[in-house]
N, C-alpha and C positions, 0 to 999 in steps of 0.2 A: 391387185396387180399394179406394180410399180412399175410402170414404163421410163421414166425417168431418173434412173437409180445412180447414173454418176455426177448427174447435174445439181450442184449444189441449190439448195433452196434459197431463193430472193427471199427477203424481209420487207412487208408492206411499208413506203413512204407515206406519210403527208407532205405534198409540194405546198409551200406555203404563199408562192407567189401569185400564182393565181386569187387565193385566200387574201391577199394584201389591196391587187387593183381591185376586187368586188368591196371590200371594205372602204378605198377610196375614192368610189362611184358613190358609195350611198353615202359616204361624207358630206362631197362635193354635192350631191342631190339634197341631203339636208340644208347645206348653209345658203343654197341658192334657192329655194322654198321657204326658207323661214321668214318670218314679215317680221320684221323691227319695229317698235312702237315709237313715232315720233310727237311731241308734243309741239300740235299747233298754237300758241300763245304765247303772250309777255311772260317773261318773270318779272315779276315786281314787291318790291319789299317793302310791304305793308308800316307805316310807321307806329308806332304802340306810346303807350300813354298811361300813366298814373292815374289811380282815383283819390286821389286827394281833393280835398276842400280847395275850390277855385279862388284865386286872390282876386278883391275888388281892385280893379286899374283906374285911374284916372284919365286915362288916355284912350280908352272905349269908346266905341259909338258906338249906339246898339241902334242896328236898322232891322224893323220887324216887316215884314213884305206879308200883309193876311190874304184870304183863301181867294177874296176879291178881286184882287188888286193894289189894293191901297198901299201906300208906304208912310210909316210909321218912322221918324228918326229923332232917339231919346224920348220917346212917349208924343213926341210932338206928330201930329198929323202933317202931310206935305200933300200939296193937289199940283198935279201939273204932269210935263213931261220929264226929258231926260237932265234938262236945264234946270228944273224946279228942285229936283233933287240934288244936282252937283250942287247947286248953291246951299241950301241946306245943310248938306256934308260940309263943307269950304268954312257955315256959320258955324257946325261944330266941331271940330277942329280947329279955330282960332287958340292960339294961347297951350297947346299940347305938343309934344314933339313927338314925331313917328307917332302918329296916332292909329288906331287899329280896328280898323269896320267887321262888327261881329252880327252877318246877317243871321234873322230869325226869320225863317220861310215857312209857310203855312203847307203843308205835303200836298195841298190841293190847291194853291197858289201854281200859276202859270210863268213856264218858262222863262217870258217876255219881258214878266214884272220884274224877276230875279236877272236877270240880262242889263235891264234897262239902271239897276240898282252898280252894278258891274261897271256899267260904262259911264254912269255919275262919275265913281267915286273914281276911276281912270283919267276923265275930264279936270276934276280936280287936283289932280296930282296928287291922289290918297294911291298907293300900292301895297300897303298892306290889308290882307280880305282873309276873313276868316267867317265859316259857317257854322252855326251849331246847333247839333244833335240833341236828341233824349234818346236814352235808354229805355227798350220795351220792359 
């Protein structure tokens, strides 16, 4: 039983607008939900370095700071405070130019002793300071 028989038949739509704003609710819900990773710290550009066979300088001081305390400058022992060492430094560095203080700190030497080696060689108007390393 066709009750409908002159009325031509509709064809089912998809409206797509509605389909558009629920699409751009869950957009807008994602990009306000998403957590951005920000990185708290420096960048810093690490400087890098050859292994090559180190050249003997002439112009060296080798200050060894041990576990102690003690300060070591050229092999030679120094007793005293921050005074005993600038002068020290000031004797060796006579006669060199830009001369270059290569501290040797003991890993279980204190702060204070390597500070106190720092502000000799400041005192004396040495500013070039260099530390050095071993490889494990």
């Amino acid at each position: 039983m066709n009750f409908q028989r002159g009325r031509p038949r509709a064809e089912p739509e998809i409206n797509l607008i509605p389909m558009i704003d629920v699409f751009l609710v869950i957009l807008i819900f994602l990009m306000v939900t998403t957590t951005y990773s920000k990185f708290a710290g420096l960048e810093i550009n690490l400087p890098t370095a050859d292994a090559q066979a180190q050249q003997d300088k002439s112009n060296d001081i080798d200050v060894v700071v041990t576990a102690t305390g003690s300060v070591l400058i050229n092999k030679q022992p120094v007793s005293g405070g921050v005074e005993a060492i600038g002068v020290a430094l000031r004797r060796a560095a006579t006669g060199t130019t830009e001369p270059v203080i290569i501290i040797n700190a003991d890993a279980k030497a204190t702060h204070q002793s390597v500070i106190d080696v720092m502000q000799a060689a400041r005192n004396a108007g040495l500013s070039h300071i260099s530390f050095a390393t071993q490889q494990k």
